[in-house]
VODREN-434847 format. One line per field, with one value per residue (C-alpha): x, y, z. Coordinates in steps of 0.02 Angstrom, whole numbers, plus 50000, padded with zeros to 5 digits. Example, Ala and Ser with C-alpha at 12.3 -4.5 7.8 and 13.67 -1.06 7.14 Angstrom:
<pts>
x: 50615:50684
y: 49775:49947
z: 50390:50357
</pts>
This chain:
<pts>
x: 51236:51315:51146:51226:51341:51228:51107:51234:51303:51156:51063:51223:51214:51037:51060:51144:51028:50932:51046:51076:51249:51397:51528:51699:51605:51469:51597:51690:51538:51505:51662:51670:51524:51585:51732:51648:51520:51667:51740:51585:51584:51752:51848:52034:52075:52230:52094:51964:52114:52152:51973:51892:52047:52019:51844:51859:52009:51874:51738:51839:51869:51810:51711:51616:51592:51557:51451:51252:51203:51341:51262:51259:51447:51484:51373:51453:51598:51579:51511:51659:51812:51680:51701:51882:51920:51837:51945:51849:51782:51766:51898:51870:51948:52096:52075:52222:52228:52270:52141:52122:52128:52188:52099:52172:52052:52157:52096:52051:51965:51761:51770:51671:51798:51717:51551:51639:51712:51575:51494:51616:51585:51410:51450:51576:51444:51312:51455:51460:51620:51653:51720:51815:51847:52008:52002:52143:52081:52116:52150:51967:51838:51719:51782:51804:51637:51568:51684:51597:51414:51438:51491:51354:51225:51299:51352:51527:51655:51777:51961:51996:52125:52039:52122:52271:52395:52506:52400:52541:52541:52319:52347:52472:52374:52208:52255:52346:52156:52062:52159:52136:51953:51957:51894:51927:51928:52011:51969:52087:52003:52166:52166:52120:52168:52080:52240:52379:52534:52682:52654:52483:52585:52736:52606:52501:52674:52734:52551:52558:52744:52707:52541:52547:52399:52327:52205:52244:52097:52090:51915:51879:51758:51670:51599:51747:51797:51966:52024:51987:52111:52244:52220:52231:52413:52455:52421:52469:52646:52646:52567:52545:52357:52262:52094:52003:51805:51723:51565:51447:51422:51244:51277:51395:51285:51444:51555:51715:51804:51746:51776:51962:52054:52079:52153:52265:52322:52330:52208:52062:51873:51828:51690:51551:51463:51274:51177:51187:51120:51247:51177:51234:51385:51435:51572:51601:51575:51624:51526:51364:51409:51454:51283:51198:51286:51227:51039:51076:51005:51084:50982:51136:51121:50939:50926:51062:50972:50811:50934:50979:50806:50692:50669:50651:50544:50434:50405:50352:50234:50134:50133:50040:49918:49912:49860:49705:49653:49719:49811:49799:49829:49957:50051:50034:50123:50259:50295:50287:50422:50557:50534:50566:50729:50775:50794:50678:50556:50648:50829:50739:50675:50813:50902:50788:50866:50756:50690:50733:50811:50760:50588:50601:50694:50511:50398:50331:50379:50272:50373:50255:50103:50181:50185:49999:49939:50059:49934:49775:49829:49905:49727:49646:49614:49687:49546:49488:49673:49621:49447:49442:49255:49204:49244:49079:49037:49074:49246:49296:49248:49367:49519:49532:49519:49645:49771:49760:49674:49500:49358:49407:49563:49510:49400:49514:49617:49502:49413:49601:49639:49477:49526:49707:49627:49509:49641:49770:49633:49581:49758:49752:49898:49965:50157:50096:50141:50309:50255:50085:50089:50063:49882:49897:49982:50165
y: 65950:65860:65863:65862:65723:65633:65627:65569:65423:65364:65384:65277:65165:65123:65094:64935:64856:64766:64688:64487:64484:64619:64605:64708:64837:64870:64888:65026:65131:65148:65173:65326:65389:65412:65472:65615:65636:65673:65782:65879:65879:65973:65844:65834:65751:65670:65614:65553:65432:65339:65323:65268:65154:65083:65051:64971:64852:64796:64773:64711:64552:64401:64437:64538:64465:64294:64367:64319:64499:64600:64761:64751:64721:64891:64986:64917:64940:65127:65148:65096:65188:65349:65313:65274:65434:65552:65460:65287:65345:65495:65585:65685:65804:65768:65811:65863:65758:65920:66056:66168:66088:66222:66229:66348:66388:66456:66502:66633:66774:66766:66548:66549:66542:66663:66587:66424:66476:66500:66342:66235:66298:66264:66091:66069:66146:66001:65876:65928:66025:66197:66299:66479:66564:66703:66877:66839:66935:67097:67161:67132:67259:67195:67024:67055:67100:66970:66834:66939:66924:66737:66730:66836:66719:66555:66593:66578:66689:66778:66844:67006:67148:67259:67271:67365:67215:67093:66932:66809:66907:66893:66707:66653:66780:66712:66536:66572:66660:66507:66392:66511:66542:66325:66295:66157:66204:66367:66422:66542:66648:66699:66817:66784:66862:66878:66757:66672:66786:66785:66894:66783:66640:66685:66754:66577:66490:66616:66581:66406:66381:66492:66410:66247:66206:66029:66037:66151:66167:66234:66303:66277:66374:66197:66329:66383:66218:66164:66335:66248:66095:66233:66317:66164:66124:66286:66286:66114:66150:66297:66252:66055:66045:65924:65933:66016:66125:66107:66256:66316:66132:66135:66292:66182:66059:65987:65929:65920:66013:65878:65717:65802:65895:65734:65630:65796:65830:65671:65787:65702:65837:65831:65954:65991:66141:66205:66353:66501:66445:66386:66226:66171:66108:65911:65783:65729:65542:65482:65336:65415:65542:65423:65324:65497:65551:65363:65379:65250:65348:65407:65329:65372:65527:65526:65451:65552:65706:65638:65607:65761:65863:65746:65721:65535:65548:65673:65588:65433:65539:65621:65424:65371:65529:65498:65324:65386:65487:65635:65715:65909:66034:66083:65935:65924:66088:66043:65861:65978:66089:65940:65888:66046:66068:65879:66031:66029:65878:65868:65841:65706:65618:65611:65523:65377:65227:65169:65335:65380:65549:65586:65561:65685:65823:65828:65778:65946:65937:66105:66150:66306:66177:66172:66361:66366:66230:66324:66477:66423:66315:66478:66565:66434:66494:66388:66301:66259:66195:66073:66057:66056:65991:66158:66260:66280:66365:66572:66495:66416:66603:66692:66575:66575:66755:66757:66646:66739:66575:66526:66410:66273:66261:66271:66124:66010:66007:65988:65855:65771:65794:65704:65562:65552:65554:65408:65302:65299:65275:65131:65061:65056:64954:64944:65072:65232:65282:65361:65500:65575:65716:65622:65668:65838:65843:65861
z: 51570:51416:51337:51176:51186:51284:51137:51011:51122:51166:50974:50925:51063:51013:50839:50874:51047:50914:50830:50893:50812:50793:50624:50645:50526:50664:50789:50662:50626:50801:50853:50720:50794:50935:50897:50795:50972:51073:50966:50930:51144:51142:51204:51196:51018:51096:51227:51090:51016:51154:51235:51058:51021:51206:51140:50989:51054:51191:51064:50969:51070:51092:51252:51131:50962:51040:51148:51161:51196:51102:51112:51308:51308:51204:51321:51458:51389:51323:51522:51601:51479:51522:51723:51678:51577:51713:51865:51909:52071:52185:52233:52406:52515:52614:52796:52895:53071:53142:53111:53001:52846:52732:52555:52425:52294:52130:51960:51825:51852:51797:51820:51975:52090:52251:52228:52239:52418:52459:52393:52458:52643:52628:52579:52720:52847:52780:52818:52996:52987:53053:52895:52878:52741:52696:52572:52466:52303:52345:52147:52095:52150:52272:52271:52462:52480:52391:52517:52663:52594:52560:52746:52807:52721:52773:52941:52908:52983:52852:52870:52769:52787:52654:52470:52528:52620:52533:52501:52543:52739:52719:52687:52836:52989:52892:52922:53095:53136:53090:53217:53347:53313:53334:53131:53075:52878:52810:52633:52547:52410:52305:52166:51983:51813:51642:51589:51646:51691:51804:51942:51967:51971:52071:52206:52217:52217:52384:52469:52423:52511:52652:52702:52649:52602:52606:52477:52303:52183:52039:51988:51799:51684:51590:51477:51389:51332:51271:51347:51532:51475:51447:51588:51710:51630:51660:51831:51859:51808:51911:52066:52083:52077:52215:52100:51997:52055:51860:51879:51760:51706:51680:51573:51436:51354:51257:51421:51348:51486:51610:51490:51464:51603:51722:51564:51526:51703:51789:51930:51974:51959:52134:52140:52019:52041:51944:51953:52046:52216:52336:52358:52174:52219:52271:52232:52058:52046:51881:51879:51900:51757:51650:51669:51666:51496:51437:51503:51618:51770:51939:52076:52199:52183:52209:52345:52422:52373:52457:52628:52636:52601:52679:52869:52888:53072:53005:52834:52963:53032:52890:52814:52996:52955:52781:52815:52938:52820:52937:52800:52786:52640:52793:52758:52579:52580:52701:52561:52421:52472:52550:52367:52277:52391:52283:52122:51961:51932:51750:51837:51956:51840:51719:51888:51862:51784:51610:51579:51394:51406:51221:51295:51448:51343:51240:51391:51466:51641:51741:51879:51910:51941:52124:52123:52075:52191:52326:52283:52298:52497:52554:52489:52598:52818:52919:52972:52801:52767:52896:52852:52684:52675:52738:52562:52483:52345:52403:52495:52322:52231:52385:52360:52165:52195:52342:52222:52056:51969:51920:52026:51912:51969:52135:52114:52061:52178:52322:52204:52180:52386:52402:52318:52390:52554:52504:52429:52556:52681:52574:52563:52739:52798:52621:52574:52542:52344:52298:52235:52318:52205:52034:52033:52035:51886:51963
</pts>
């Protein structure tokens, strides 16, 4: 996610941290620089003028120039336009007082927009609402289906009348359904096309009067770029937009869509959604992505991550065991897998503020170490598991072959468990480390 303009700020941003004092000239050359970063990113040009000549007014100032750490001041200064350019701070949904909240999800067809029904009720269901979600697209094949599979997986009842009624008439019963079934959310899946036309238009517009919906989002491709910013004016003019759903966004490593269509539109990027898993998907917070795109770190987000995955009583628990040396491979398993529900050890760590993210890109993070360690526990009884001091020698030959690795292997990490087991015990009283799996190579 704007890898590539993430580089380029921060490589420029750098070049000028060690200098004591800034001249006008300094202040120019980075403020080409970055000019020539966002426009590499795909960013609006309109929108690269005024955010670089916001810039360079500020650096150009006193508060600046007369400055004892100068540098600082244009980071902070680059950091805040960023925030400012993608809409300051998060913008969330609106919740009717009087259930359901309608949400109409519009956009082009192939930009995500089904998967991002789905996503969205996911994220509502986390947040302790009761979500429902309405077959609108009835000119795409199987985009019906798709809305009822998402449903079946999530738990989420789904309102379809097949592909052969008028979506405006699927719409108003879908929403009526949703208050009678006591939802509290309704999601409208409406149709997409390949490109904008009037017939898609003139049919949002109808839905849009005859429901009423309280939240309108438009779901963006971030992959296709400039194309996105078009798009959003389109439908803005058409539709009156109440945000914008940006997916795909770890899939663009340039980011212009994201640094662009709020400045265009005047909508604010409510949503951004990764990956194919419906758990990708959370609120856009522009001042976390701005730190992100400047390596600054998003411990926020990290720690709302770890909320969410980790179960605070039981953590307390396995820390009391932990601490008595009572600590089973059991356990270790049950740690290892709240913290692979956090996502990749590369994305965590590039959450953590004063990690160079030129340094992580090269570092060689091995995700599949957790797979192989996961491999040899499960190749483990369950009393040795608990026991491990029982695995001698013909035990150790059984599990490697059990786990499709070597004795080595095995060997390690009962030699590493070992010495877990002795240092926490050791520690005694003492906060139990961070990270318990940094011995094992994780």
């Amino acid at each position: 996610m704007f890898e590539s303009l993430s580089d380029k700020l921060q490589a420029t941003l750098e070049g000028i941290r060690s200098q004591g004092k800034l001249t006008e000239k300094d202040v120019e050359r980075v403020a080409r620089d970055i000019r020539l970063a966002l426009l590499e990113a795909d960013v609006n040009f309109r929108v690269v003028k005024e955010f670089v000549g916001r810039v360079k007014e500020r650096a150009l100032g006193a508060e600046v120039l007369e400055s004892l750490t100068p540098a600082q001041q244009v980071v902070k200064i680059v950091n805040e336009e960023l925030t400012a350019l993608m809409g300051a701070t998060a913008n969330k949904l609106v919740f009717s007082p009087r259930p359901p909240t309608v949400v109409m999800m519009v956009g082009l067809q192939g930009s995500g927009k089904t998967t991002a029904c789905g996503k969205l009720a996911r994220f509502l269901l986390s947040q302790g609402k009761t979500p429902a979600l309405v077959a609108c697209d009835v000119y795409r094949p199987a985009a019906v289906d798709q809305l009822k599979a998402l449903g079946d997986q999530l738990k989420v009842p789904v309102y379809d009348e097949g592909t052969d009624a008028n979506p405006v008439g699927i719409a108003q019963r879908g929403v009526e359904w949703g208050r009678q079934a006591a939802r509290d959310v309704v999601i409208i899946d409406t149709a997409g096309r390949l490109h904008i036309d009037e017939k898609l238009m003139d049919e949002l517009v109808r839905i849009r009067q005859e429901v009423k919906p309280h939240n309108i989002l438009l779901v963006l491709d971030s992959m296709t770029g400039q194309d996105a910013v078009n798009v959003a004016q389109e439908f803005q003019a058409k539709v009156d937009l109440d945000g914008v759903i940006l997916t795909k966004l770890d899939g663009d490593a340039r980011g212009g869509a994201a640094l662009s269509v709020r400045a265009v539109t005047g909508k604010p990027i409510k949503f951004a959604s990764t990956g194919e898993k419906l758990d990708g998907f959370e609120y856009f917070h522009p001042d976390r992505m701005a730190s992100r795109i400047l390596g600054m770190g998003d411990m926020l987000s990290l720690i709302e991550k770890a909320e969410q995955t980790m179960d605070a009583k039981r953590a307390e628990e396995l820390e009391k065991r932990l601490r008595k040396a009572q600590f089973t491979f059991d356990d270790f398993l049950e740690q290892m897998a709240q913290v692979r529900k956090m996502g990749s050890l590369q994305s965590i760590l590039a959450m953590i503020p004063g990690l160079p993210t030129a340094k992580l890109k090269g570092l060689q993070i091995d995700d599949k170490a957790f797979d192989r360690i996961q491999a040899i526990i499960q190749s483990m009884t369950p009393e040795e598991r608990r026991h491990p001091d029982i695995i001698g020698g013909s035990r150790r030959r059984r599990i490697a072959a059990g786990s499709g690795s070597d004795i080595q292997a095995v060997n390690q990490l009962l030699n590493q468990f070992k010495q877990m087991q002795k240092m926490m015990k050791q520690l005694g009283s003492g906060r139990m480390p961070k990270n318990p799996f940094q011995m094992f190579g994780v």
